[in-house]
C-alpha positions in Angstrom: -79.3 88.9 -120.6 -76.7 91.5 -119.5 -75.8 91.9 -123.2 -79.2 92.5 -123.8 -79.8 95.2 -121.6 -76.1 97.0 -122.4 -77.6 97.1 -126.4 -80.7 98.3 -125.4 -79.2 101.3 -123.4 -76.8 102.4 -125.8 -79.7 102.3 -128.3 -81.9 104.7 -126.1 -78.8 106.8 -124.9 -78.6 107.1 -128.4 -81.9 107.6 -129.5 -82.5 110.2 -126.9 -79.5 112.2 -127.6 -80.3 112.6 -131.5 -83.8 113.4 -130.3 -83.0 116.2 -128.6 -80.8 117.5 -130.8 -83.0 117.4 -134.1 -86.1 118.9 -132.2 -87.0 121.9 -131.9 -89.7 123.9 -130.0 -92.3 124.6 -132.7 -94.9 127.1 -130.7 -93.8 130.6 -129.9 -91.8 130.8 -126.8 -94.0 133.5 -124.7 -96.7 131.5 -125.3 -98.0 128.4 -122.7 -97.6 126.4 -125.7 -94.0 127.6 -126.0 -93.4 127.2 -122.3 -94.8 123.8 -122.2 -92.6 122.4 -124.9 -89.2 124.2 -123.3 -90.6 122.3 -120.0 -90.6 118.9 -122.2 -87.4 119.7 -123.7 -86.0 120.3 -120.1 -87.5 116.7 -119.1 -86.0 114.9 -122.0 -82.6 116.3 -121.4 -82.7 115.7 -117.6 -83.6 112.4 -118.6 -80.9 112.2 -120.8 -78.2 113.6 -117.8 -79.7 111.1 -115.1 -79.6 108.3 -117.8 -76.0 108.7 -118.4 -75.4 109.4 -114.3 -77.1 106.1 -113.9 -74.8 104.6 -116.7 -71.6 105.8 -114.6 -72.8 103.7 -111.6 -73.4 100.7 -113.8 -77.2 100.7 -113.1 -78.2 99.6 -116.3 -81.8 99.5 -115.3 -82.3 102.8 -114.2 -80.3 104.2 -117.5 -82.3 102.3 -119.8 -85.6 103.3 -117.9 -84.4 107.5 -117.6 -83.6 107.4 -121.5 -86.7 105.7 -122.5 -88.6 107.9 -120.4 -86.9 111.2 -121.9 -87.6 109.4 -125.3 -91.6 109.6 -124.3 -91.7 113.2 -123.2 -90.0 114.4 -126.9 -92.2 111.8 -128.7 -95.1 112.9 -126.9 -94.4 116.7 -127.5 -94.3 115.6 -130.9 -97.1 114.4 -132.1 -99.2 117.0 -130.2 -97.1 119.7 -132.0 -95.1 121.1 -129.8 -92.0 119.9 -131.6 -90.8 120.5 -135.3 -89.2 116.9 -135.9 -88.1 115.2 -138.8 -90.9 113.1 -140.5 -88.9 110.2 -141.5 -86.4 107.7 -140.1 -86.6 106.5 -136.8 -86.4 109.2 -134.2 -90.5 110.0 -133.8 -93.2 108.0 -134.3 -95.2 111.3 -135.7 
């Protein structure tokens, strides 16, 4: 089980930090469509930060749960258009 939850985290950790580095906000920026996607963006890489706090303290649970949760706010942003994301692979389900 441990070694179940230790693969699962480094997937999201990893997941999440490829996420936020490939997307980028698609709307302009002075517009509430642009401010809402910088506000997801923020989410997803304060989820990314807490994740890997969490990580540090070897609260496994709480990493896994912040990265996955950072995952949903990028995913989300995507397929509603607020992100330009790639299209293929396995970073967005868009």
């Amino acid at each position: 089980m441990a070694a179940d939850i230790e693969e699962k985290t480094d997937r999201y950790e990893r997941l999440l930090a490829e996420a936020v580095d490939v997307a980028t906000v698609a709307p302009p920026a002075d517009t509430p469509m642009g401010e809402a996607a910088a506000e997801c963006l923020e989410m997803a890489e304060s989820y990314l930060a807490d994740g890997r706090h969490f990580r540090e303290d070897d609260d496994l649970v709480n990493a896994l749960a912040s990265f996955s949760y950072g995952h949903a706010w990028l995913d989300a942003g995507a397929r509603v258009g607020l992100f330009d994301v790639p299209t293929d692979g396995h970073l967005f389900t868009v």
